[in-house]
PyMOL Python script that loads the backbone (N, CA, C, O; Angstrom):
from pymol import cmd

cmd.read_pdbstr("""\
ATOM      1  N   UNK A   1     -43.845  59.459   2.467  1.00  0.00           N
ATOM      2  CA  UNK A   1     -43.092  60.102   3.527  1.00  0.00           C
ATOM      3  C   UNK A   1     -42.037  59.168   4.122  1.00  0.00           C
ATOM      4  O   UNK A   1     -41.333  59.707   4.976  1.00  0.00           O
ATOM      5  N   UNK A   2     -41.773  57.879   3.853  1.00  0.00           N
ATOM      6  CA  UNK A   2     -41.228  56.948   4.024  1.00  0.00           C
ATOM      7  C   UNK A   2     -39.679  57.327   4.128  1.00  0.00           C
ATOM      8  O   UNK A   2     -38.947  57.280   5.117  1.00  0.00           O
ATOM      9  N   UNK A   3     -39.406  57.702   2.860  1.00  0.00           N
ATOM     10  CA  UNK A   3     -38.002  57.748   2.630  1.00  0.00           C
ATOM     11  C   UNK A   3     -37.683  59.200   3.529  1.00  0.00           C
ATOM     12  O   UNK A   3     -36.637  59.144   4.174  1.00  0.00           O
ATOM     13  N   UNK A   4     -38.055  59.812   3.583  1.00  0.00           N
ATOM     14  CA  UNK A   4     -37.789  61.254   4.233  1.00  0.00           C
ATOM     15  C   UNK A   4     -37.156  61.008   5.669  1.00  0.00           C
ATOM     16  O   UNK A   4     -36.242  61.752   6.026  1.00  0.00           O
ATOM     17  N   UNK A   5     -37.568  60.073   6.446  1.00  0.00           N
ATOM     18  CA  UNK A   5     -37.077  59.594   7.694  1.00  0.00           C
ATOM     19  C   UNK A   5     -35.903  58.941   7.450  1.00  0.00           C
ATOM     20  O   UNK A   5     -34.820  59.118   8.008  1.00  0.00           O
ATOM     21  N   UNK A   6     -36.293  57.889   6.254  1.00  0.00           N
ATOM     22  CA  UNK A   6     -34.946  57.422   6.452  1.00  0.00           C
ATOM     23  C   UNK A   6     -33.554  57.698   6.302  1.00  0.00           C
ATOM     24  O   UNK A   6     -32.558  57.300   6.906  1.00  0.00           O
ATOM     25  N   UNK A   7     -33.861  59.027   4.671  1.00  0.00           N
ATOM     26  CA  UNK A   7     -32.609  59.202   4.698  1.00  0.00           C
ATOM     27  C   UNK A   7     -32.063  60.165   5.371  1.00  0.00           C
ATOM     28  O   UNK A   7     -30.839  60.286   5.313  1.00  0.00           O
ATOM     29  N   UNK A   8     -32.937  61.172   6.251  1.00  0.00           N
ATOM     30  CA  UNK A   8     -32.214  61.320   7.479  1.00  0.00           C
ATOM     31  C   UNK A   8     -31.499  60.612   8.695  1.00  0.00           C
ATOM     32  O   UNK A   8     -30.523  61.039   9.311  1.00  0.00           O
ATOM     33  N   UNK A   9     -32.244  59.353   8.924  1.00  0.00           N
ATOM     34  CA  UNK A   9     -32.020  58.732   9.898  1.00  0.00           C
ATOM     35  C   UNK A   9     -30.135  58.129   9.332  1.00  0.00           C
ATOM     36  O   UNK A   9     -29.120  58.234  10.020  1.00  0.00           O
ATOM     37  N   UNK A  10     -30.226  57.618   8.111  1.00  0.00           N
ATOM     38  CA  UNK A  10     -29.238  56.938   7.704  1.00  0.00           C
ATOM     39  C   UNK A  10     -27.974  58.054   7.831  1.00  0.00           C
ATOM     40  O   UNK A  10     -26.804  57.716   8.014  1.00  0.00           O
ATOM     41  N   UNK A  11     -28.363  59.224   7.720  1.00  0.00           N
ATOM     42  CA  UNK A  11     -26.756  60.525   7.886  1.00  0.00           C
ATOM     43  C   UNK A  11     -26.790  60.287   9.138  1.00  0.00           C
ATOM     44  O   UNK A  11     -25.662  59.883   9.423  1.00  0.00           O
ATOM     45  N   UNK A  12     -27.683  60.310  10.414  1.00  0.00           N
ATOM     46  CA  UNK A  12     -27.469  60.299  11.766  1.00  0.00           C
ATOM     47  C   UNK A  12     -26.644  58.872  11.938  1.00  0.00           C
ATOM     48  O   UNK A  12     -25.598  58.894  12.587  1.00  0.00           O
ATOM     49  N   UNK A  13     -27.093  57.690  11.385  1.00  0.00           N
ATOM     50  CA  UNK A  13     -26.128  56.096  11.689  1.00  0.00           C
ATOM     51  C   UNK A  13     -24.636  56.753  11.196  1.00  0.00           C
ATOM     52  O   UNK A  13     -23.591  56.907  11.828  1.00  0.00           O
ATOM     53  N   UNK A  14     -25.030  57.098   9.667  1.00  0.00           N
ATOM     54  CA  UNK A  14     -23.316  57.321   9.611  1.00  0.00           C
ATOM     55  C   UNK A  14     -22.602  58.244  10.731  1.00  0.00           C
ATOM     56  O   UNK A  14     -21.434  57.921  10.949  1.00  0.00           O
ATOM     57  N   UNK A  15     -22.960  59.028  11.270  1.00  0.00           N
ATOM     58  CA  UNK A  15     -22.222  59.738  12.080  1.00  0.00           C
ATOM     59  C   UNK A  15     -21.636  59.285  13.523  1.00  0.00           C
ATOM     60  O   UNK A  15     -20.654  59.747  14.104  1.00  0.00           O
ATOM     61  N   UNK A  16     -22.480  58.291  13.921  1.00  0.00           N
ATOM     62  CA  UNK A  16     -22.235  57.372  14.984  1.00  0.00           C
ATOM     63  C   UNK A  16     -20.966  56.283  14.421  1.00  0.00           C
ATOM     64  O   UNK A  16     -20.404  55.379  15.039  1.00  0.00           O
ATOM     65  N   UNK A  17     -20.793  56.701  13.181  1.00  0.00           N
ATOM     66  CA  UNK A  17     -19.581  55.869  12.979  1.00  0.00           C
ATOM     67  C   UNK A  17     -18.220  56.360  12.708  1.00  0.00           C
ATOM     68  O   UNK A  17     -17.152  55.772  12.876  1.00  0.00           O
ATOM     69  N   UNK A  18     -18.445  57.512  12.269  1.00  0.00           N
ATOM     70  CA  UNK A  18     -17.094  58.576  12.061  1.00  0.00           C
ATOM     71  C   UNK A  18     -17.298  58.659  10.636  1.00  0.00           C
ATOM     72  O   UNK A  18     -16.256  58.802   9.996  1.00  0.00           O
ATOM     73  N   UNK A  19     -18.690  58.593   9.774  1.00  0.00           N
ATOM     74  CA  UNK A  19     -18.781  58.753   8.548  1.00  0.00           C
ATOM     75  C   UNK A  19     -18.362  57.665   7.668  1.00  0.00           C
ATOM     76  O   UNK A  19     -18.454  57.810   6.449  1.00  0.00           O
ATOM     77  N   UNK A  20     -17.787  56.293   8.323  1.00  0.00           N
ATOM     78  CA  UNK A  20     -17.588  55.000   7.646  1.00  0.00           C
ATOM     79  C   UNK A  20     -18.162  54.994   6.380  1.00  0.00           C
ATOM     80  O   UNK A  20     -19.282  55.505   6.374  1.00  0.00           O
ATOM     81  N   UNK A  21     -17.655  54.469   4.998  1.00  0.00           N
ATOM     82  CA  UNK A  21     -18.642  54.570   4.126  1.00  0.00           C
ATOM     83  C   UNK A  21     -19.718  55.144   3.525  1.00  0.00           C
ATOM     84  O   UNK A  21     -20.411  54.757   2.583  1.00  0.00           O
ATOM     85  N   UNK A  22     -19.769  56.276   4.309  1.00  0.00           N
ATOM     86  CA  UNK A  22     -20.656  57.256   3.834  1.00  0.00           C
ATOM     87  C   UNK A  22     -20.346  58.167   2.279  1.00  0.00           C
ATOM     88  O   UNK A  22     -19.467  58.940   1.899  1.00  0.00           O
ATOM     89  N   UNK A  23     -21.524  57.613   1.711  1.00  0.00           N
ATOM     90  CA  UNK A  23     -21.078  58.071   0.210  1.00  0.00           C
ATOM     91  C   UNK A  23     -22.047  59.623   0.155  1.00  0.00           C
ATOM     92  O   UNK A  23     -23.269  59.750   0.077  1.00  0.00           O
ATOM     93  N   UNK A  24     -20.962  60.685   0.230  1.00  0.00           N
ATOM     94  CA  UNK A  24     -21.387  62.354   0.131  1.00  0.00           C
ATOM     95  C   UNK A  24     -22.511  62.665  -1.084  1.00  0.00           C
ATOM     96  O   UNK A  24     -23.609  63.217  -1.008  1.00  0.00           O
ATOM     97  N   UNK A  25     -21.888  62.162  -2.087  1.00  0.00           N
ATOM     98  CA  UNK A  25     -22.824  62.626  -3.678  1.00  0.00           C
ATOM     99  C   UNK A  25     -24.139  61.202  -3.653  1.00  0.00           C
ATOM    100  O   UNK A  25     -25.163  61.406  -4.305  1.00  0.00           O
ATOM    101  N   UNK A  26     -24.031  60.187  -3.077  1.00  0.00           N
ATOM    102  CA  UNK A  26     -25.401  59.566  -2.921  1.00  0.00           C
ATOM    103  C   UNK A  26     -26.732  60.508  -2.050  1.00  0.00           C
ATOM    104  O   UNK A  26     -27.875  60.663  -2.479  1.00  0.00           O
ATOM    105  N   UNK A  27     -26.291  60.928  -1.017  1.00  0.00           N
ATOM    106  CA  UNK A  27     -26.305  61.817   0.169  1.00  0.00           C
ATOM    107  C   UNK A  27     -27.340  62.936  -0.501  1.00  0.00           C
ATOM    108  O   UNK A  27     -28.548  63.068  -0.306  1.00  0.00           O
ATOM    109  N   UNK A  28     -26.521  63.627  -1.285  1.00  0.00           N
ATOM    110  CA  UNK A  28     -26.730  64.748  -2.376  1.00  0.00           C
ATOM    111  C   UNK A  28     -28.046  64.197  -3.073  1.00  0.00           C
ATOM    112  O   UNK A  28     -29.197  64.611  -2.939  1.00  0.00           O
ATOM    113  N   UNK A  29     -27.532  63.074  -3.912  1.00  0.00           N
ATOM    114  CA  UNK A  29     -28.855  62.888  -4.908  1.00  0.00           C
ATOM    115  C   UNK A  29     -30.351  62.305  -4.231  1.00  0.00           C
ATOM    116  O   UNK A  29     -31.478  62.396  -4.717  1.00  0.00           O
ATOM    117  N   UNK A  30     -29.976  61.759  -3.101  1.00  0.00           N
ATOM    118  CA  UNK A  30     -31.167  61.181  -2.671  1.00  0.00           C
ATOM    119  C   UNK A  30     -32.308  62.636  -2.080  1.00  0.00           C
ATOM    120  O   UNK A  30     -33.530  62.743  -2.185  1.00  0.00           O
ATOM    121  N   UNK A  31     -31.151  63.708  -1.384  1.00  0.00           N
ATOM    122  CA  UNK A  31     -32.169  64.890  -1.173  1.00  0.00           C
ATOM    123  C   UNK A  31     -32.762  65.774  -2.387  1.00  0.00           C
ATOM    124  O   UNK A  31     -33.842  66.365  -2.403  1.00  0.00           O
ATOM    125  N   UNK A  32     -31.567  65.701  -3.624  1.00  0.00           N
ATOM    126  CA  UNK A  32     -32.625  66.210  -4.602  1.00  0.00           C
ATOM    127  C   UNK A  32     -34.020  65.806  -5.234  1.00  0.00           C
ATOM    128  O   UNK A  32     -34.899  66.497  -5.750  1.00  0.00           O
ATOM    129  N   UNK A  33     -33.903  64.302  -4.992  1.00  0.00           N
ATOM    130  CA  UNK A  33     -34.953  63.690  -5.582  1.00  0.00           C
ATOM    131  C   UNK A  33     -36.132  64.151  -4.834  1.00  0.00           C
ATOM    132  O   UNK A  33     -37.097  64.657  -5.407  1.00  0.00           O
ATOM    133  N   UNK A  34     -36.042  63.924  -3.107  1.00  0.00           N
ATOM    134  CA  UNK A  34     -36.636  64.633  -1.998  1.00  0.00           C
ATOM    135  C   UNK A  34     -37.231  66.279  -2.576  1.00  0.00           C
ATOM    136  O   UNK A  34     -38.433  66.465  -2.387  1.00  0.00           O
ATOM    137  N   UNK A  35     -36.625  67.166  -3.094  1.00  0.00           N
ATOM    138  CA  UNK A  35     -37.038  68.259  -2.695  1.00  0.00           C
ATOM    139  C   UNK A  35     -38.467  67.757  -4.071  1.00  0.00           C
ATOM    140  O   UNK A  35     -39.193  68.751  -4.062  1.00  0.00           O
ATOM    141  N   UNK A  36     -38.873  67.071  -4.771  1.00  0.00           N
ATOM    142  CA  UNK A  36     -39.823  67.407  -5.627  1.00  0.00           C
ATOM    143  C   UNK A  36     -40.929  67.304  -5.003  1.00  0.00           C
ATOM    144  O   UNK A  36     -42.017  67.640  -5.471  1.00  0.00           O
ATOM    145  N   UNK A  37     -40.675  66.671  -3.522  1.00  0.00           N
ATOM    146  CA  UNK A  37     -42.210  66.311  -3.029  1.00  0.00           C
ATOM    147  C   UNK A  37     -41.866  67.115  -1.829  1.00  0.00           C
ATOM    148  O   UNK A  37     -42.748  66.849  -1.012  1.00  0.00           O
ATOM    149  N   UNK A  38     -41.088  67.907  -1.339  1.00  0.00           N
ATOM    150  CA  UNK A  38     -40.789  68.742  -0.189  1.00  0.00           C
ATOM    151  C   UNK A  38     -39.716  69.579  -0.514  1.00  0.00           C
ATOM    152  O   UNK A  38     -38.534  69.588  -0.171  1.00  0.00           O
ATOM    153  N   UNK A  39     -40.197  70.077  -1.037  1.00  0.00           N
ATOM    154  CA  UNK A  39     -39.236  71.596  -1.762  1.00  0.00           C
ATOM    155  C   UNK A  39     -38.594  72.401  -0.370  1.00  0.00           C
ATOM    156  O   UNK A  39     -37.547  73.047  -0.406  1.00  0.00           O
ATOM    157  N   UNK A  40     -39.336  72.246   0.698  1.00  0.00           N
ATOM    158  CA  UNK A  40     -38.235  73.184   2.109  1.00  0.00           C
ATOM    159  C   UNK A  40     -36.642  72.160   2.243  1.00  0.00           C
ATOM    160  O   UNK A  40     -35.543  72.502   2.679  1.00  0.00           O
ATOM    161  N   UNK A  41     -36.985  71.173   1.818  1.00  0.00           N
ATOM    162  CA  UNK A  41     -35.430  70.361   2.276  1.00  0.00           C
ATOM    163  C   UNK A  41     -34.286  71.102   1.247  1.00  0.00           C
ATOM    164  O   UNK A  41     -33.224  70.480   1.199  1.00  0.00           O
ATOM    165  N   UNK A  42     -34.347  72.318   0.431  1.00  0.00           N
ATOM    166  CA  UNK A  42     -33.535  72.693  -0.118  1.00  0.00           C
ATOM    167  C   UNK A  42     -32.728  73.757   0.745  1.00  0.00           C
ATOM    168  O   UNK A  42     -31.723  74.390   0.422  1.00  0.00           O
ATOM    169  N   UNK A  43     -33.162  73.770   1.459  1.00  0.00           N
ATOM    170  CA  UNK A  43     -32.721  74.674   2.779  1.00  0.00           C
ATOM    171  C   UNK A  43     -31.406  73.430   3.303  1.00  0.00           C
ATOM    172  O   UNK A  43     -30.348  73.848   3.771  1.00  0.00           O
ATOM    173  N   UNK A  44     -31.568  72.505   3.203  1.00  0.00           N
ATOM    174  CA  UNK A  44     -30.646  71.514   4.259  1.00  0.00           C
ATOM    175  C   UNK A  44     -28.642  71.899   3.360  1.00  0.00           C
ATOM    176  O   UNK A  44     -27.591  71.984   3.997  1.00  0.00           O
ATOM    177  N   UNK A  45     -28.803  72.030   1.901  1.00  0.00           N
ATOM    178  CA  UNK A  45     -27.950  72.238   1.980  1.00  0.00           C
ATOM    179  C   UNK A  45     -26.790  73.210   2.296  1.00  0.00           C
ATOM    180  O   UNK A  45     -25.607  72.995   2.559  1.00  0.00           O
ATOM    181  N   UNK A  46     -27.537  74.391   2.179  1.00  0.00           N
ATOM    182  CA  UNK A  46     -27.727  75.734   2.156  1.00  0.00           C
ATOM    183  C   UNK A  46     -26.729  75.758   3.577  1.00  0.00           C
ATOM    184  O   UNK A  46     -25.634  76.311   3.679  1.00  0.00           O
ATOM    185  N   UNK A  47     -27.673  74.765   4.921  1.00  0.00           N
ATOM    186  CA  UNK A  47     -26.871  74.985   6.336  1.00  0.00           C
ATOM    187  C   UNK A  47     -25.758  74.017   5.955  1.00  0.00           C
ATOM    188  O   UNK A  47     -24.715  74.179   6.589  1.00  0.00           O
ATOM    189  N   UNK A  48     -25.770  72.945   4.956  1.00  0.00           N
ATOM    190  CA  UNK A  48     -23.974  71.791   5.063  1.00  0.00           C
ATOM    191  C   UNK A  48     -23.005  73.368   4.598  1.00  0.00           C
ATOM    192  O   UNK A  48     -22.078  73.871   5.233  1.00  0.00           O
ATOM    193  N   UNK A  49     -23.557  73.792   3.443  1.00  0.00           N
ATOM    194  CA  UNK A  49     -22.627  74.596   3.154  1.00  0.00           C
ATOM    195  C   UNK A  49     -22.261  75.847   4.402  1.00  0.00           C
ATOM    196  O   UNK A  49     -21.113  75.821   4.847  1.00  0.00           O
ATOM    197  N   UNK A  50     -22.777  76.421   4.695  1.00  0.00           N
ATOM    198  CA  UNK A  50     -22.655  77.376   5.818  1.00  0.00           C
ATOM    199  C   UNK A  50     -21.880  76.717   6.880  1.00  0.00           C
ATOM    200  O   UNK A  50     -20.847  77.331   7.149  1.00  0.00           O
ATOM    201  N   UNK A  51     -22.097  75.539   7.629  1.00  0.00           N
ATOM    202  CA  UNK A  51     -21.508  75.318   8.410  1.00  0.00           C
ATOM    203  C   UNK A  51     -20.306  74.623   8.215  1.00  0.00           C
ATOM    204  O   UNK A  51     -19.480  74.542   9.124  1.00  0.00           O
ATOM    205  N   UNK A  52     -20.072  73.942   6.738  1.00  0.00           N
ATOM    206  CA  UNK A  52     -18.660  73.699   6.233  1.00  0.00           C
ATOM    207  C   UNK A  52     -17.904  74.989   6.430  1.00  0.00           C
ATOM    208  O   UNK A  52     -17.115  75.170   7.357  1.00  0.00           O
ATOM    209  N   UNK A  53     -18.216  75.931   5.435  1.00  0.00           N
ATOM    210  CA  UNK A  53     -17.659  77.637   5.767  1.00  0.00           C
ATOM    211  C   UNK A  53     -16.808  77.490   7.336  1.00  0.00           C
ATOM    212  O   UNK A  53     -15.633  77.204   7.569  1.00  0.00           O
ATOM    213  N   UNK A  54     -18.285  77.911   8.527  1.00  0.00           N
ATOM    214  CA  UNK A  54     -17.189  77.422   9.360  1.00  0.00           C
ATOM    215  C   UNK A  54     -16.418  77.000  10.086  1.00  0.00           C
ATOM    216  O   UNK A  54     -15.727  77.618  10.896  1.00  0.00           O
ATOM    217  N   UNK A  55     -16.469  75.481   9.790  1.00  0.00           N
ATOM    218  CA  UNK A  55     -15.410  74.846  10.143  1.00  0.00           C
ATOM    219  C   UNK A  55     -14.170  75.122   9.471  1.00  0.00           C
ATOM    220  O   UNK A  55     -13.167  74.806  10.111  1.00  0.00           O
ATOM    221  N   UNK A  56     -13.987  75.641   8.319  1.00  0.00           N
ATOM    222  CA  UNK A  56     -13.651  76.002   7.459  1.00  0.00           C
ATOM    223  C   UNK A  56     -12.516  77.188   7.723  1.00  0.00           C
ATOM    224  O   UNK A  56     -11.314  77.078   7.480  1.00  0.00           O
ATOM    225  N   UNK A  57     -13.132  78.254   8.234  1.00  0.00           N
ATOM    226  CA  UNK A  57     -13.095  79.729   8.330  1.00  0.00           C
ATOM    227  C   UNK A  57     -13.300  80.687  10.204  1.00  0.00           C
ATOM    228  O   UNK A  57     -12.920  81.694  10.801  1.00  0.00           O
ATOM    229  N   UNK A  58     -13.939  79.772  10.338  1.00  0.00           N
ATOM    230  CA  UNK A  58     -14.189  80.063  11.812  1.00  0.00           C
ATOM    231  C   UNK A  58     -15.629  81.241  11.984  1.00  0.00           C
ATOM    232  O   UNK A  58     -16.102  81.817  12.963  1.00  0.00           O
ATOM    233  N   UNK A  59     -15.897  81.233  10.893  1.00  0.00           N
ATOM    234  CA  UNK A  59     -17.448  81.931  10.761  1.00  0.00           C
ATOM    235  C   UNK A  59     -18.373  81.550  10.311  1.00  0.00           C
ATOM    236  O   UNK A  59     -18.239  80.751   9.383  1.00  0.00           O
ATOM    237  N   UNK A  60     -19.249  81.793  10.589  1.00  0.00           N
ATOM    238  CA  UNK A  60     -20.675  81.818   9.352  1.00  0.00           C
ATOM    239  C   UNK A  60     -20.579  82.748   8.588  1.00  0.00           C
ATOM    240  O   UNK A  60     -20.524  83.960   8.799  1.00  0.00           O
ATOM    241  N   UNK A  61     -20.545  81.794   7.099  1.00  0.00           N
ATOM    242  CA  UNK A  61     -21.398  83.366   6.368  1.00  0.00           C
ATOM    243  C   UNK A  61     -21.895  84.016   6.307  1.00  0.00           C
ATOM    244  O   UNK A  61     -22.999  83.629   6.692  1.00  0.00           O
ATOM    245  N   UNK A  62     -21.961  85.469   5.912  1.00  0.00           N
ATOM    246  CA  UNK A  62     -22.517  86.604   5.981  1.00  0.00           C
ATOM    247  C   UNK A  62     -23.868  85.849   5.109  1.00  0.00           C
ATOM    248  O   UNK A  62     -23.879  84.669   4.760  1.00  0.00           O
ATOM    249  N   UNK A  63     -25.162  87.020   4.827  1.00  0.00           N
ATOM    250  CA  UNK A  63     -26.188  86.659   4.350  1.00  0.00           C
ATOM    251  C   UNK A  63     -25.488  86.999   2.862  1.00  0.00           C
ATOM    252  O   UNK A  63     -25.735  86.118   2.038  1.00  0.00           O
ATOM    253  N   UNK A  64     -24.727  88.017   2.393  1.00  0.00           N
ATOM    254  CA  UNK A  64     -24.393  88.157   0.863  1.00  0.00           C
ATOM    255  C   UNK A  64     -23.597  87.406   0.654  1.00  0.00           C
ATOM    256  O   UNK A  64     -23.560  87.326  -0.574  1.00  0.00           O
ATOM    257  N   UNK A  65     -22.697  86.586   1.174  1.00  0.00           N
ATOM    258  CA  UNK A  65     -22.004  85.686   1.132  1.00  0.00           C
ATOM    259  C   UNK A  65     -22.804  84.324   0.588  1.00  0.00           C
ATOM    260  O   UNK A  65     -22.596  83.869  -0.537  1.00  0.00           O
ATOM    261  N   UNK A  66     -23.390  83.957   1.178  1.00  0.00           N
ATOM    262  CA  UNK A  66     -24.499  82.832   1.076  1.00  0.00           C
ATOM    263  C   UNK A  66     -25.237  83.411  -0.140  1.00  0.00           C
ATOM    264  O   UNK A  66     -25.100  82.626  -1.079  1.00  0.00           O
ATOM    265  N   UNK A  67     -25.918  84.411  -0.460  1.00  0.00           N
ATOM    266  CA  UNK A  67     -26.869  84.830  -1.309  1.00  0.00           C
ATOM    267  C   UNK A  67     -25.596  84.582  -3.295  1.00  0.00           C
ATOM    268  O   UNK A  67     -25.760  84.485  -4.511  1.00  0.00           O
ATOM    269  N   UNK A  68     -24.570  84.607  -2.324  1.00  0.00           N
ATOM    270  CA  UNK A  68     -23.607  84.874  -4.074  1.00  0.00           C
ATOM    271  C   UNK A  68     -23.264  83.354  -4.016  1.00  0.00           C
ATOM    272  O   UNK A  68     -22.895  82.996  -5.134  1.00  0.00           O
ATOM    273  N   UNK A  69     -23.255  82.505  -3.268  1.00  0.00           N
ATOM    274  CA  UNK A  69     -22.848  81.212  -3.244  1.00  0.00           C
ATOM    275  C   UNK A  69     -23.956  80.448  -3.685  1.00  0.00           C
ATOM    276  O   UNK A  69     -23.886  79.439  -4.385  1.00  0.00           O
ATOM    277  N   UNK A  70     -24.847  80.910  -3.298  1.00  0.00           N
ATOM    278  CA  UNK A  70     -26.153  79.978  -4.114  1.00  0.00           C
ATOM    279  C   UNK A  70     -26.792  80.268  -5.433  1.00  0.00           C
ATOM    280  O   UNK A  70     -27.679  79.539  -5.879  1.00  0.00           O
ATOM    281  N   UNK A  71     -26.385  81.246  -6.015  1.00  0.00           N
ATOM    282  CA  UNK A  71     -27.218  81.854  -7.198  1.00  0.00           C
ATOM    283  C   UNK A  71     -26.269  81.114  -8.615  1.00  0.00           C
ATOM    284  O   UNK A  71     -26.608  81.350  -9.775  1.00  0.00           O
TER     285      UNK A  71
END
""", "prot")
cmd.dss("prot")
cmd.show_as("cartoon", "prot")
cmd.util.cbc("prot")
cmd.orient("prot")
């Protein structure tokens, strides 16, 4: 359960910095490795993407929106 804190904790440091060095696709692979022993963290991207949308767009996606974006 070790790493699960941390690599949350480590997106919260980067953000206190304005995202300095923050490498996105490390980010990515470290939660996939995550979901084999906690399969709910597949949900986490699900909200980056939604809430990229909108910042994006100025909305949230609809639920079929999301449902055609993930399949």
């Amino acid at each position: 359960m070790a790493r699960l804190p941390t690599w949350l904790h480590n997106m919260a440091d980067f953000s206190t910095r304005d995202f300095l060095g923050f490498e996105e696709q490390r980010f990515w692979d470290e939660l996939q490795g995550l979901q084999g022993k906690y399969p709910d963290l597949k949900r986490y991207r699900s909200l980056f993407q939604n809430a990229l949308t909108e910042s994006q767009t100025g909305r949230w996606p609809s639920v079929e929106e999301q449902k055609k974006r993930d399949a």
